[in-house]
N, C-alpha and C positions, 0 to 999 in steps of 0.2 A: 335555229341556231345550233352550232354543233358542239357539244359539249366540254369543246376544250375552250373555245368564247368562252358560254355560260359560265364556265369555271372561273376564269376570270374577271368578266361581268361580277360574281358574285363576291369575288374578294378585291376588285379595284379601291375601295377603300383602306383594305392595307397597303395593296401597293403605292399610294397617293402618300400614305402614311410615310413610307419605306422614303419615298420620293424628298419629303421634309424632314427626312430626320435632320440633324445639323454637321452631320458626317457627309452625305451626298450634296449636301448645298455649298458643303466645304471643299468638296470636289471640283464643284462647278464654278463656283468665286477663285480656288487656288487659295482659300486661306486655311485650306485642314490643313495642322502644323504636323510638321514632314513626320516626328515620330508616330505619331496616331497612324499615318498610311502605312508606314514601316511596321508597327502590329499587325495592322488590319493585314497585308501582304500575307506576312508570316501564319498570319491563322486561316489564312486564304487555301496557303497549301492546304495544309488538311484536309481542310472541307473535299477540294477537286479530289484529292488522293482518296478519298472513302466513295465521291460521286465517280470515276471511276471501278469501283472495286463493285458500286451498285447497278451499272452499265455490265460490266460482267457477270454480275447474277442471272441480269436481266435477260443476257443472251442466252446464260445456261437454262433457263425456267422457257424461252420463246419457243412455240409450240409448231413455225412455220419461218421457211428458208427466208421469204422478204424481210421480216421482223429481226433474223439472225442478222443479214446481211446491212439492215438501215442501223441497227445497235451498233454493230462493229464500229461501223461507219463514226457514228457519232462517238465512240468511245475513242476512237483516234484523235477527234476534235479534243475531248479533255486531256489526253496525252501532249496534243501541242500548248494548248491550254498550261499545261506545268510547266512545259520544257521554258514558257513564254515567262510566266512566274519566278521560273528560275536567272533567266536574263534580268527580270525586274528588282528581284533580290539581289544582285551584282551590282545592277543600276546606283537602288537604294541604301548598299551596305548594308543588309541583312541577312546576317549568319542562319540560314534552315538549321544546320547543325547544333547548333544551341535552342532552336525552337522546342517550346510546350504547349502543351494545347491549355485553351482555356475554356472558363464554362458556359458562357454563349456559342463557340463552336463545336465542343465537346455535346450542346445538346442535340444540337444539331445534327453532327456525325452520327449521335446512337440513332435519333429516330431515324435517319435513313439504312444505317445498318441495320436496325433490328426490321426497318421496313422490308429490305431487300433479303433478307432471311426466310422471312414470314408468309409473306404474299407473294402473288404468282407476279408475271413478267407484266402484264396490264397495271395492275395496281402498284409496282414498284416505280413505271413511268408517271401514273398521276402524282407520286411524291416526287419527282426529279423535273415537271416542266417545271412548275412554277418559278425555279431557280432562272432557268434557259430564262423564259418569257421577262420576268422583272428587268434581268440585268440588261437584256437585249431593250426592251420599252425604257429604262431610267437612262442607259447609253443615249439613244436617240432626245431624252427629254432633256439632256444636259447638254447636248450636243450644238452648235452656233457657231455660222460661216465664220472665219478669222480671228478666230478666240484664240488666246494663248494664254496657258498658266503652265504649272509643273504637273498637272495631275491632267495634262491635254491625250496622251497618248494611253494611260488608262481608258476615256472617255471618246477615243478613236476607238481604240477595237472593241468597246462593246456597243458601240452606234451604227458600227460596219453592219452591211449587208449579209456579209458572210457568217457573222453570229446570229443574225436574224434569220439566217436558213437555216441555222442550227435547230434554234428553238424550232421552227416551222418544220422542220424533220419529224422532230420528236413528236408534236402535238399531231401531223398527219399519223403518225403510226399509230397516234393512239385511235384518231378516228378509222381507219383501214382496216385496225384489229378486230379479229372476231371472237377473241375471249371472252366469257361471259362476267359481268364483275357483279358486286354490290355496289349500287348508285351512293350508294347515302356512305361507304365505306371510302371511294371516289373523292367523295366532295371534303370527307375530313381528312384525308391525306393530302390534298393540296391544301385546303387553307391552314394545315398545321405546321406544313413545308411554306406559306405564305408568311404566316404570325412566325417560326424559328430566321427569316430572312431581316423581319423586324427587325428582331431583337439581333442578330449581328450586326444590323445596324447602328442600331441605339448601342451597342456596347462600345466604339468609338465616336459616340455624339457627344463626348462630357470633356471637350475645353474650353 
């Protein structure tokens, strides 16, 4: 098994978690009430803007041309990724401009910035699949032939295929790479990037 499975394998119980919060099932019914998405959106930014700025470390710390050139790549995906946000914020009538961050995303942001500060370019990807893999697996698990609610084309693009390459970029690079890491350093980086996804969740699971 290659260890971006086993990674997963060994926190699918969060992601299953992630999967029932009552925010993602709100999703998939169309009964999360429109302001709760309207947050979650707005705190959405953030996050990508700092997973961006970690994709750029990542390139800066890559010790080999393929790894420079599959980051970039994927770093462009979150550039469309906001510009997509930003259409959605137009959509929803939500001002970015009046946005603040708050402290389930705020916890989130630091541990990947202080991640991406800290550690080399292998270890900063173990804290940034788990994001890619969830959203890409919860897209598809919510996803069903002729469904229609208001929250249907969130649940398009991240069921798409083309997000599913995403994630599958990242986790190849990670297996491809020949950095040498700490395993057990590995395994706490994603599942704390796994449990910080939680709890974004659960911060709009309370109507």
């Amino acid at each position: 098994m290659t260890i971006t499975k086993e990674l997963w394998k060994d926190n699918y119980e969060i992601a299953l978690l992630s999967l029932n919060t009552k925010f993602v099932q709100g999703l998939k019914t169309g009964s999360l009430p429109k302001n709760i998405f309207q947050e979650y959106l707005a705190q959405d930014y953030f996050f990508l803007e700092t997973f961006a700025r970690a994709y750029g470390l990542a390139v800066s710390k890559s010790k080999d041309k393929y790894s420079i050139r599959k980051l970039s790549e994927l770093l462009m995906g979150v550039s469309e990724e906001l510009i997509l946000h930003e259409t959605y914020a137009k959509e929803w009538g939500i001002d970015l401009a009046e946005n603040y961050i708050k402290k389930a995303t705020k916890n989130y942001t630091d541990f990947l910035e202080d991640t991406s500060k800290r550690y080399s370019s292998i270890e900063i990807m173990f804290a940034m699949t788990p994001c890619m893999r969830l959203y890409s697996w919860i897209g598809k698990s919510l996803y069903k032939e002729d469904f229609d609610n208001k929250y249907k084309e969130w649940i398009i693009t991240y069921s798409d295929e083309s997000f599913e390459n995403l994630a599958n970029s990242l986790e190849n690079l990670i297996e491809a790479n020949n950095e040498s890491y700490d395993i057990n350093q590995a395994k706490d980086l994603y599942k704390r990037a796994m449990e910080l996804e939680l709890d974004f969740f659960n911060e709009y699971s309370d109507f």
